[in-house]
TIZALUM-137946 format. One record per residue (C-alpha): residue number from 1; chain; x, y, z. Coordinates in pm, 1 decimal, padded with zeros to 6 digits. Example, Ala and Ser with C-alpha at 12.3 -4.5 7.8 and 13.67 -1.06 7.14 Angstrom:
! residues 2
k / c / X / Y / Z
1 / A / 01230.0 / -00450.0 / 00780.0
2 / A / 01367.0 / -00106.0 / 00714.0
//
This chain:
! residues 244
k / c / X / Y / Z
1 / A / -19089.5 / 17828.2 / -06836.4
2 / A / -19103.4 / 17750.4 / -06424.8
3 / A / -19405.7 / 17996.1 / -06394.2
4 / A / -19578.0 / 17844.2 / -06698.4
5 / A / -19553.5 / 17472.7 / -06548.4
6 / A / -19381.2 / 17333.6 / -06835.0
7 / A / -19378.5 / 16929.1 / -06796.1
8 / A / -19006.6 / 16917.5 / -06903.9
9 / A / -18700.0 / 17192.3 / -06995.4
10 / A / -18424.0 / 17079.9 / -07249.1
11 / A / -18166.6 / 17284.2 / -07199.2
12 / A / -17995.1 / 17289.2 / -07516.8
13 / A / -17773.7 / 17599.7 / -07503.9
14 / A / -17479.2 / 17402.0 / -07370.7
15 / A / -17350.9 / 17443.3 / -07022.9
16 / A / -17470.3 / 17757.6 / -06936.3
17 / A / -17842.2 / 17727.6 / -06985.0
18 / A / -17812.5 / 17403.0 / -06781.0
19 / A / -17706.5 / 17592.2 / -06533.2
20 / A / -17970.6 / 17833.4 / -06544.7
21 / A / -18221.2 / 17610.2 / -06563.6
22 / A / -18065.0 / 17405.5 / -06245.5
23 / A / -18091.6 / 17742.8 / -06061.2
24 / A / -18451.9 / 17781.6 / -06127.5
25 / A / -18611.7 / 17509.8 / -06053.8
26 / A / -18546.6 / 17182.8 / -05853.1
27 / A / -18868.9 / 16989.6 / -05918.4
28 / A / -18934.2 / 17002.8 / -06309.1
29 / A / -18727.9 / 16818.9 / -06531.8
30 / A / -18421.1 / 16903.0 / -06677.2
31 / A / -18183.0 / 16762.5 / -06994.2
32 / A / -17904.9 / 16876.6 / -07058.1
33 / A / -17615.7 / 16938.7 / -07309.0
34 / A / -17279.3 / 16985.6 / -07226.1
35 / A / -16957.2 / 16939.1 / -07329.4
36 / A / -16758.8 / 16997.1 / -07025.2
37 / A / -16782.3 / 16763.8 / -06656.0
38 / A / -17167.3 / 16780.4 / -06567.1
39 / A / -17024.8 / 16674.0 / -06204.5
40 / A / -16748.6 / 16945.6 / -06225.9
41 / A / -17070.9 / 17205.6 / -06314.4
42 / A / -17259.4 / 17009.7 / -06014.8
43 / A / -17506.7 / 16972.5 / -06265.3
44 / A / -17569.7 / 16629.6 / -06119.5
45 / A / -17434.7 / 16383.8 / -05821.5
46 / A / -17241.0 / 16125.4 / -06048.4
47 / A / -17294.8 / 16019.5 / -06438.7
48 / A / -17466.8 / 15675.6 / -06334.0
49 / A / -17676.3 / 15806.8 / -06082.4
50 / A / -17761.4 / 16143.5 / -06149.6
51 / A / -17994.5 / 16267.2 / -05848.8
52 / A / -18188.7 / 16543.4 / -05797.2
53 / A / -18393.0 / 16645.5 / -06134.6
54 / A / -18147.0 / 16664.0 / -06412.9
55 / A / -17970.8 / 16440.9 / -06670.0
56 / A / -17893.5 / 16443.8 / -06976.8
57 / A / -17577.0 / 16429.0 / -07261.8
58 / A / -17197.6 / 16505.3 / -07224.2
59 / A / -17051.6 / 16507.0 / -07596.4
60 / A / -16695.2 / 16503.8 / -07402.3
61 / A / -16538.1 / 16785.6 / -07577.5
62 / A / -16312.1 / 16910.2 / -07299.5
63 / A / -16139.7 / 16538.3 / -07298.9
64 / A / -16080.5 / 16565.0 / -07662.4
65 / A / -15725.2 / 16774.2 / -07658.3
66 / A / -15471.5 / 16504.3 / -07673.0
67 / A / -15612.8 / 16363.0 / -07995.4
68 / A / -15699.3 / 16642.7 / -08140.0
69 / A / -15314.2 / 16805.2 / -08089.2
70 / A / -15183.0 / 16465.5 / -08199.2
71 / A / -15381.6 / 16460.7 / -08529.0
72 / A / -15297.2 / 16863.3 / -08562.2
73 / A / -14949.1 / 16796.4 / -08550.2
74 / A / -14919.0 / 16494.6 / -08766.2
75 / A / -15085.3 / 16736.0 / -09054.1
76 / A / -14862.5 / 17017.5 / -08896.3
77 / A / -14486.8 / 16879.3 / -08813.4
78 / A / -14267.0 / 17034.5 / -08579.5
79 / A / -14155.6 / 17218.7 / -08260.5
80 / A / -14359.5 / 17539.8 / -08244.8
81 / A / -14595.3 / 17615.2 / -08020.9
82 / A / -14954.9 / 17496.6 / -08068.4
83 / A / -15237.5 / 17809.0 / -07953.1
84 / A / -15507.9 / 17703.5 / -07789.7
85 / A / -15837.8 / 17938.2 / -07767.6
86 / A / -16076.6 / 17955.5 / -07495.6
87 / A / -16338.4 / 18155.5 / -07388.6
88 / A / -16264.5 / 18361.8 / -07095.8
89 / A / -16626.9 / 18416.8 / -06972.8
90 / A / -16657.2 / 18081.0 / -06951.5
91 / A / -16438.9 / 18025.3 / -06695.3
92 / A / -16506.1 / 17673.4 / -06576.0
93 / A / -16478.1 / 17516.4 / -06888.3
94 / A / -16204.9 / 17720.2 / -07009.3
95 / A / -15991.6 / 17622.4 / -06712.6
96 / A / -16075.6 / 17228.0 / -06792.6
97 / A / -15962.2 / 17227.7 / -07170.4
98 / A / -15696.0 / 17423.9 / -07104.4
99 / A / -15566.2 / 17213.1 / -06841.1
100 / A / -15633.4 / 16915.0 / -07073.6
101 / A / -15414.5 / 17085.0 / -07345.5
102 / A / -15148.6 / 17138.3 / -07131.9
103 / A / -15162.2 / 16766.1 / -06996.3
104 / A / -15182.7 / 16654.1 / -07362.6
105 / A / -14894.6 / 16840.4 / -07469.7
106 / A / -14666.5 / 16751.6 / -07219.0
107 / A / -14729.5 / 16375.1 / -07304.2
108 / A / -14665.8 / 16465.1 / -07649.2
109 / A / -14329.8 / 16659.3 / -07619.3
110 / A / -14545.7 / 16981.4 / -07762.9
111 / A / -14539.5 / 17291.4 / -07653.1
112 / A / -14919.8 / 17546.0 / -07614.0
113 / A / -15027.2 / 17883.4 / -07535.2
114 / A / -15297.4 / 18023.9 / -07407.2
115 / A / -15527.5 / 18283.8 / -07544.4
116 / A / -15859.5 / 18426.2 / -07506.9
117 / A / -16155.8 / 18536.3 / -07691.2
118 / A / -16487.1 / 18625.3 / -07593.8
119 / A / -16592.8 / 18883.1 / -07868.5
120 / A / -16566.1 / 18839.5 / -08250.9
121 / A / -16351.9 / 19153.8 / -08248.4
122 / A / -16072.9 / 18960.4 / -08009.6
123 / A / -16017.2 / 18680.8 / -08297.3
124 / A / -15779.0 / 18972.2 / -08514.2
125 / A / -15581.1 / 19001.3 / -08173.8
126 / A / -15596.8 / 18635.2 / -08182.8
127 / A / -15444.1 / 18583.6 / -08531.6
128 / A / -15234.2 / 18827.8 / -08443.5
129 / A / -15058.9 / 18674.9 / -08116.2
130 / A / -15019.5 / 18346.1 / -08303.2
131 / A / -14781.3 / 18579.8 / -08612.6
132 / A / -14583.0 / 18694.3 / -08296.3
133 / A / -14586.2 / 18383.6 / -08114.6
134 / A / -14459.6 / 18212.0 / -08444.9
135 / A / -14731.9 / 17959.3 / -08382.0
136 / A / -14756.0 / 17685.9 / -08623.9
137 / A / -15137.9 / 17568.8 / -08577.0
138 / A / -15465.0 / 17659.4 / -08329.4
139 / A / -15637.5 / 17455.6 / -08150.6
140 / A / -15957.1 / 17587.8 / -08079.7
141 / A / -16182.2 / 17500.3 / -07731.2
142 / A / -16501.0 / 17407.8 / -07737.7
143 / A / -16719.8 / 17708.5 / -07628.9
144 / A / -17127.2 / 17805.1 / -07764.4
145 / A / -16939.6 / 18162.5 / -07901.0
146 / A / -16727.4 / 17968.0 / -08053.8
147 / A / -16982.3 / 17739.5 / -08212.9
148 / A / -17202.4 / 18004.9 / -08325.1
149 / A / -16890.5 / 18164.0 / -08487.6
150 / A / -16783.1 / 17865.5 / -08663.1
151 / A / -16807.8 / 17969.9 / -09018.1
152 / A / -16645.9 / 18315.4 / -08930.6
153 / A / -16325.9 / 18134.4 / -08760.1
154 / A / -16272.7 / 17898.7 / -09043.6
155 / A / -16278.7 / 18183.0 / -09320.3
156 / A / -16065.3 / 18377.6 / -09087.2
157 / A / -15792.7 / 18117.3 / -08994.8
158 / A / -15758.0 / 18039.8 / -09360.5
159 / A / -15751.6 / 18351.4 / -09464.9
160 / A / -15430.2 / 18455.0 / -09201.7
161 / A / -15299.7 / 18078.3 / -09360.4
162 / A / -15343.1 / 17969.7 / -08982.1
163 / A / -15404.0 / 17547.9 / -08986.6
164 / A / -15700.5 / 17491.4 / -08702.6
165 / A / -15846.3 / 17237.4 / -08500.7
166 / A / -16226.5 / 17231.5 / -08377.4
167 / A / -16427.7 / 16963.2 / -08221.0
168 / A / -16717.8 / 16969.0 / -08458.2
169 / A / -16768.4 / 16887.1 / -08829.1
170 / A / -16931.9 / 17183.3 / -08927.4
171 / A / -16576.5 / 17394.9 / -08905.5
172 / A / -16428.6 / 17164.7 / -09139.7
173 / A / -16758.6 / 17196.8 / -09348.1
174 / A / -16718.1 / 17560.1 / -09328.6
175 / A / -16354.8 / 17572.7 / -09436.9
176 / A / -16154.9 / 17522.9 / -09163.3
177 / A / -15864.4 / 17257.7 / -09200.3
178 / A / -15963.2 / 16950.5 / -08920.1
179 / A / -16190.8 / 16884.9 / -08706.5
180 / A / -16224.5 / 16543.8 / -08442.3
181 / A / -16501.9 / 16531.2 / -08184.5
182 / A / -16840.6 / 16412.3 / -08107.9
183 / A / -17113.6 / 16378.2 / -08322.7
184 / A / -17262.0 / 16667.3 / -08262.5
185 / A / -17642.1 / 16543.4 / -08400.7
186 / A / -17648.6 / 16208.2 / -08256.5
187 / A / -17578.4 / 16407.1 / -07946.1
188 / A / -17891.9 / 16646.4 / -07996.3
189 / A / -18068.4 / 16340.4 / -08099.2
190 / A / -17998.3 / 16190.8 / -07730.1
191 / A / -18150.7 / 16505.5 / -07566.4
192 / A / -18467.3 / 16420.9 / -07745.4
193 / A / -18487.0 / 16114.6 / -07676.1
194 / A / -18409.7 / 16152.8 / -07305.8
195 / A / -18683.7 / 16451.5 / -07274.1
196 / A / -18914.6 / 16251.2 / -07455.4
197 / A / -18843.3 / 15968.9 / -07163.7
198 / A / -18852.3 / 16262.2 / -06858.3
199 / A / -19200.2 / 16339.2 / -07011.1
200 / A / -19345.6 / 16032.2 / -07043.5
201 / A / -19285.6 / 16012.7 / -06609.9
202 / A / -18901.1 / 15852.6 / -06625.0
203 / A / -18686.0 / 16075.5 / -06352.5
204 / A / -18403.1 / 16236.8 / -06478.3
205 / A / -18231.3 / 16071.4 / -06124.5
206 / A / -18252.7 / 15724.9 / -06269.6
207 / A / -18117.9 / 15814.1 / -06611.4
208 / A / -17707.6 / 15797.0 / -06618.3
209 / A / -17587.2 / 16108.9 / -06867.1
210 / A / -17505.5 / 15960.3 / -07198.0
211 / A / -17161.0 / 15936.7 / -07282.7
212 / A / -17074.9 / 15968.4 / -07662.7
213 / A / -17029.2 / 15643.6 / -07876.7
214 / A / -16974.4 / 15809.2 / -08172.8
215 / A / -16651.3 / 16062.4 / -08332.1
216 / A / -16603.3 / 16212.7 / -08637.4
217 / A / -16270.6 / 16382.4 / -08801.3
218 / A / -16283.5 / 16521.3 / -09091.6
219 / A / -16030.2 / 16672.7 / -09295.8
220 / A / -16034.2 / 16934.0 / -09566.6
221 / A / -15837.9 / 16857.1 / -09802.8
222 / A / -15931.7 / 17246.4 / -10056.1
223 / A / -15764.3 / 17417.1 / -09724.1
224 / A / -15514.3 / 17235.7 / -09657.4
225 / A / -15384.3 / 17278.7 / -10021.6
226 / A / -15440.3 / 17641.1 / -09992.3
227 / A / -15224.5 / 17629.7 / -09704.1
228 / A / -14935.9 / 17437.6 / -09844.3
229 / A / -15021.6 / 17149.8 / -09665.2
230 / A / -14982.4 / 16786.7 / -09770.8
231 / A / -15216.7 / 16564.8 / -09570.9
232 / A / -15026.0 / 16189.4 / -09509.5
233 / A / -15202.7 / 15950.8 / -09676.8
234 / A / -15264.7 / 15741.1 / -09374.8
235 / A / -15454.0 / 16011.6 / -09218.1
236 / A / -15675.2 / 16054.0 / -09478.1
237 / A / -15757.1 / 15683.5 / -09470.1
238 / A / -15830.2 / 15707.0 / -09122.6
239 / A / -16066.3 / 15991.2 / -09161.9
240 / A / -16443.8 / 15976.7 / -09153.6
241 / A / -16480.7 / 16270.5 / -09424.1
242 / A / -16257.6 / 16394.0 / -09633.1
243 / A / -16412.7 / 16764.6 / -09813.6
244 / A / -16237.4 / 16733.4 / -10174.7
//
C-alpha cells in the first residue's frame, strides 16, 4: 500500500496491523482499531492530540474486566476461581487485561487465573485446566484469534458446560452464555467515518481517537438453561439483548 501511494490506510485488523502500518510509513494516513491503550502501543502521543499521522478508534476492551467479572459472577455465584484467557503472542495486550482482571478481582473479593491460548488446538488444554482448577466460569480477553474463533469458543465452552464471558455480541449470538463490551459496528462505523475525514485532507494529528459511547450485554438465556443456570431477573432487565 506505501509503494502504491495510497491516499489513506485503515488499519482494521486490530492492534497489530496498526502497528504495522505505523512502522511503514510516517507520512500517509493512518486509522486505526484497537482495543487495547493506543498510547501504551505508542500508536499516538495522547488521545486528544494524537500527533504524528495516525488516529483513529479505541473500543476499550482491555478496561472492560471489572464489569464483565461482576456481571459473570452475579449469573455465576460463589468463591471459585474465575479463568481468564489471553493470547500469549500478543503480549502487550495480554499483559494489560490481565492486569485489569487481577485489579478487578481483588476489588471484588474474587479470585482469577491465568491461561493462554494462541492456537485453536490450546482451547482443549484450556477446558481442561479450568476441570482441574475447579473453575466456575471464563472470562475470555479480547484478542483478533480470539475474535475470529468466536463461534468455535462458544460451541466449545458450552459443550464442556463451562459459563463464559466475551466482550462482543457475536459470542453470545453464537452460543456462548454473556457477553458486555463495545459496540463492535458503531466502532467500525467510526473508522469509516474518520478515513473518510483523513481523505478528504483532515490530519489524523488533529483528530482525538474516539472513545466508545456505546455497550452492549447480552445474555443467552438457551445456554444458560443448558447449563443449569438461572439468570436473576434483574439482570435480564438490565440487559440490552436477551437470545430466547
Amino acid at each position: 500500500m506505501v509503494r502504491q501511494q495510497v491516499a489513506a490506510i485503515a488499519a482494521t485488523g486490530a492492534t497489530a496491523s496498526a502497528v504495522a502500518a505505523k512502522a511503514a510509513t510516517q507520512t500517509i494516513p493512518i486509522v486505526f482499531i484497537t482495543g487495547g491503550d493506543p498510547v501504551e502501543f505508542k500508536l499516538v502521543d495522547s488521545l486528544n492530540r494524537p500527533g504524528g499521522n495516525l488516529t483513529g478508534v479505541n473500543f476499550l476492551a482491555n478496561t472492560l474486566a471489572s464489569k464483565q467479572l461482576e456481571l459473570l459472577h452475579q449469573i455465576v455465584p460463589g468463591t471459585a476461581p474465575i479463568g481468564v484467557l489471553v493470547n500469549p503472542t500478543n503480549p502487550t495486550l495480554a499483559d494489560q487485561l490481565w492486569k485489569d482482571a487481577e485489579t478487578a478481582a481483588r476489588s471484588l473479593g474474587m479470585q482469577v487465573r491465568l491461561l493462554h491460548a494462541s492456537t485453536e488446538r490450546d482451547f482443549a488444554m484450556v477446558l481442561q485446566t479450568l476441570a482441574q482448577l475447579g473453575a466456575g466460569a471464563l472470562l475470555i480477553g479480547v484478542d483478533g484469534f480470539f475474535t475470529s474463533r468466536v463461534g468455535l469458543l462458544a460451541q466449545l465452552t458450552v459443550e464442556h458446560a463451562v459459563p463464559a464471558m466475551y466482550f462482543s455480541r457475536g459470542f453470545s449470538v453464537a452460543g456462548g452464555l454473556i457477553s458486555y463490551g463495545t459496540s463492535l459496528v458503531d466502532a467500525y462505523r467510526e473508522v469509516g467515518v474518520y478515513t473518510g475525514r483523513v481523505v478528504r485532507g483532515e490530519k489524523p494529528a488533529d483528530l482525538p481517537v474516539v472513545q466508545p459511547t456505546k455497550f452492549e450485554f447480552v445474555i443467552n438465556l438457551k445456554t444458560a438453561k443448558k447449563l443449569g443456570l438461572t439468570v436473576p431477573l434483574a439482570l435480564q432487565v438490565a440487559a440490552d439483548e436477551v437470545i430466547e
